[in-house]
N, C-alpha and C positions, 0 to 999 in steps of 0.2 A: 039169192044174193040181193041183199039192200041196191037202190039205185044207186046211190053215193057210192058204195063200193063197185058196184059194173063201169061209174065214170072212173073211179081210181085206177080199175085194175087196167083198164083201155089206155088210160095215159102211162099207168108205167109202162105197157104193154110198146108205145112209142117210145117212151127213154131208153127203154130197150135196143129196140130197133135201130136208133140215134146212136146209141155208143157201141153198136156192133159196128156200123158203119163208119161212125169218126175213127173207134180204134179196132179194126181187125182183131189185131192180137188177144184182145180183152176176154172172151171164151177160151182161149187155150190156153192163156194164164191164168184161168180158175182153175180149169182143169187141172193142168200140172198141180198146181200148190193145193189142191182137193188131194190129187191121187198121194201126195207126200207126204201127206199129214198135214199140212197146212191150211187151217180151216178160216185165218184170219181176211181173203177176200170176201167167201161166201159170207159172214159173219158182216162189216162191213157193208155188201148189197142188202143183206135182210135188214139189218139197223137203215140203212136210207130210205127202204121202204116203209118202213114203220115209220120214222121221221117225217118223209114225204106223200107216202098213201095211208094214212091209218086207216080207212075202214078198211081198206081192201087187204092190208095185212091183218085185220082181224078175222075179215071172211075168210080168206084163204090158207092162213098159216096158222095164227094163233088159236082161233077158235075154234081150228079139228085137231090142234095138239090136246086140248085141253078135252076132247071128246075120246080119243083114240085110246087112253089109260087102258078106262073103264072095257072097253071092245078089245082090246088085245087081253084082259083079265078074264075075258066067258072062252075068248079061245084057247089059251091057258088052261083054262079049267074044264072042255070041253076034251080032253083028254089027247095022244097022241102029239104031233111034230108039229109048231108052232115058228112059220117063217113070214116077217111083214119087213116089206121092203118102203119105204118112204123117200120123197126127192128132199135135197139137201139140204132147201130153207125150211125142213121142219127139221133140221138136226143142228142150227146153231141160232141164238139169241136169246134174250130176256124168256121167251116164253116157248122155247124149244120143248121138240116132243120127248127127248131126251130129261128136261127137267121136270116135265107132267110127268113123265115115267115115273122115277126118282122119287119124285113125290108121293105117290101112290106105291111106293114100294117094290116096286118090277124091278128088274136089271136089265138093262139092253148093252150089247157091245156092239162097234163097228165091225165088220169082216171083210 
């Protein structure tokens, strides 16, 4: 990881930590509106990260979306039952792994 992105990911890694503590409730209000279908906080967090950390949203989300296609298409094709589980900020924004999918032709659904 580039240095500029280890400082990024450390500060959001504090903004974090800051607004568990100013707002308690703020993790179990993702959660809820996650588990409902409501994707529009997590969406939301990832866009202020991009906005406020870009390399570190490059290292960390964008730039193994745009890698994971091609690696979940050998496994695919490496025959047999094909399950990848991913955490959430790579399942919403501009450059979701969901859209790299898409792109490349795959189909993924939520379960």
């Amino acid at each position: 990881m580039p240095a500029v992105a280890q400082v990024e990911y450390l500060l959001a890694t504090i903004d974090t930590i800051d607004a568990m503590a100013t707002d308690p409730q703020a993790w179990p209000r993702r959660q809820a509106a996650w588990a409902s279908g409501d994707l529009s906080l997590e969406t939301a967090r990832v866009l202020g990260e991009l906005r406020d950390y870009p390399q570190a949203y490059e290292t960390e989300t964008a730039g193994r979306n745009r890698r994971w296609p091609a690696r979940f298409r050998a496994m695919l094709d490496g025959g047999g039952t094909t399950f990848v589980l991913v955490g959430a900020d790579h399942l919403v924004g501009p450059e979701s792994v969901l859209v790299k999918l898409a792109e490349a032709g795959l189909r993924a659904r939520r379960i």
